[in-house]
C-alpha positions in Angstrom: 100.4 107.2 85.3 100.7 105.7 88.8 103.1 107.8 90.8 103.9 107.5 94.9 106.2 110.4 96.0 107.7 110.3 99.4 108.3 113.8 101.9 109.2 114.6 104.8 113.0 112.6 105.5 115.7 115.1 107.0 118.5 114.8 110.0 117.2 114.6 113.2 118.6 114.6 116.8 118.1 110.9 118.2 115.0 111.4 120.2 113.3 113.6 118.1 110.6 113.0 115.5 109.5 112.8 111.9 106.2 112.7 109.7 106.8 111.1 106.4 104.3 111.2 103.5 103.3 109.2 100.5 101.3 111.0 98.2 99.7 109.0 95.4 98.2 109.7 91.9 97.3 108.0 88.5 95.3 105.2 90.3 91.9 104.6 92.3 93.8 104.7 96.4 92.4 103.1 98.4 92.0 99.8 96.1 95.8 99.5 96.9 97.6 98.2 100.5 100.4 100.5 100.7 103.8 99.5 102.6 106.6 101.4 104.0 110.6 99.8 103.4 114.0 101.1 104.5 117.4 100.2 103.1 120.5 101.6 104.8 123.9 101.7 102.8 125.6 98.8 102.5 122.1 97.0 103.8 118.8 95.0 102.3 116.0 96.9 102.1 113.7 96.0 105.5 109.6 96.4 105.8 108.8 99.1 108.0 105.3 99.1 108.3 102.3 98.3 106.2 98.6 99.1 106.1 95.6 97.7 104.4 93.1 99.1 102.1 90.3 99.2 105.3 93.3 101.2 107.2 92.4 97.9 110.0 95.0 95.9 109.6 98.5 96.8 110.1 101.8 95.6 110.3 105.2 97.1 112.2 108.6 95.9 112.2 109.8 94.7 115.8 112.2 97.4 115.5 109.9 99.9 115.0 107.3 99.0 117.5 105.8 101.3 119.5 108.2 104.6 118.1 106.4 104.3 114.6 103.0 104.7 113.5 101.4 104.5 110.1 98.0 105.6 108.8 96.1 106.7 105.8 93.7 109.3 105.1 92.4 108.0 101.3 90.2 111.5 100.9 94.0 112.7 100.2 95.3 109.4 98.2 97.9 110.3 101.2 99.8 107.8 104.0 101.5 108.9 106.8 104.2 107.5 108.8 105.0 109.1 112.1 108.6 108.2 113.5 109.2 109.4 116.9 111.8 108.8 119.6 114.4 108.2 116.1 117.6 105.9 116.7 120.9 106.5 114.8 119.9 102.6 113.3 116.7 104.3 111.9 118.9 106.4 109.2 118.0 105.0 105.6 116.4 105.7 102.8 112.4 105.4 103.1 110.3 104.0 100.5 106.6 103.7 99.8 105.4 101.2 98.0 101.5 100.1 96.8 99.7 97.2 95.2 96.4 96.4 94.4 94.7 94.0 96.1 90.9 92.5 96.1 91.2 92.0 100.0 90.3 94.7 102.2 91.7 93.8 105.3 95.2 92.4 104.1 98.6 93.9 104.9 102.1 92.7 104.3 105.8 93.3 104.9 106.7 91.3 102.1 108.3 93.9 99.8 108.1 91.3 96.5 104.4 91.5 96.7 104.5 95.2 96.1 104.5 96.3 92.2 104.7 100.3 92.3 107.7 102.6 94.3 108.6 105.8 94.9 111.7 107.5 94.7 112.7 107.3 98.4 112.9 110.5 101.1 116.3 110.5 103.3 115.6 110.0 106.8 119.3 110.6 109.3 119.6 110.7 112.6 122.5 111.9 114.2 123.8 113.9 116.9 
């Protein structure tokens, strides 16, 4: 059974940092581009980052660039998003989300093209 679970959300200072992980099991890793989406209350869900199966090609949301960084270590069937320098507008819910795909080097934001979530961690920052 194909299963992504997210860790790693909590409340934060503004400034400070996070490291949240997917953890993946039930299917072969790194055949799958893996994405990670937001959704805020009372907002659409919004692509965060993305990464390909070749871990080349990725993808960041302009809000995001240059604070976040995503990567995947498939030896664990694990990716990694590393938030730092959090805004109050970076509280949501987090979600990972993978696909198969027969093309190494794609990535996309496009959260439709995606066929497997997780559950979602909590990420809030607040002073």
């Amino acid at each position: 059974q194909l299963q992504l679970v997210e860790s790693g959300g909590g409340l934060v200072q503004p400034g400070e940092s996070l490291n949240l992980s997917c953890a993946a099991s039930g299917f072969t890793f790194d055949y799958y581009r893996i994405g990670w989406f937001r959704q805020a209350p009372g907002k659409e869900r919004e692509g965060v980052s993305c990464i390909s199966r070749s871990g080349n090609r990725i993808n960041y949301a302009d809000s995001v660039k240059g604070r976040f960084t995503i990567f995947r270590d498939n030896a664990k069937n694990t990716v990694y998003l590393q938030m730092n320098s959090l805004k109050p507008e970076d509280t949501a819910v987090y979600y990972c989300a993978a696909v198969s795909t027969g093309n190494y080097y794609y990535s996309s934001l496009v959260a439709y093209e995606y066929d497997y979530w997780g559950q979602g961690t909590q990420v809030t920052v607040s002073s």
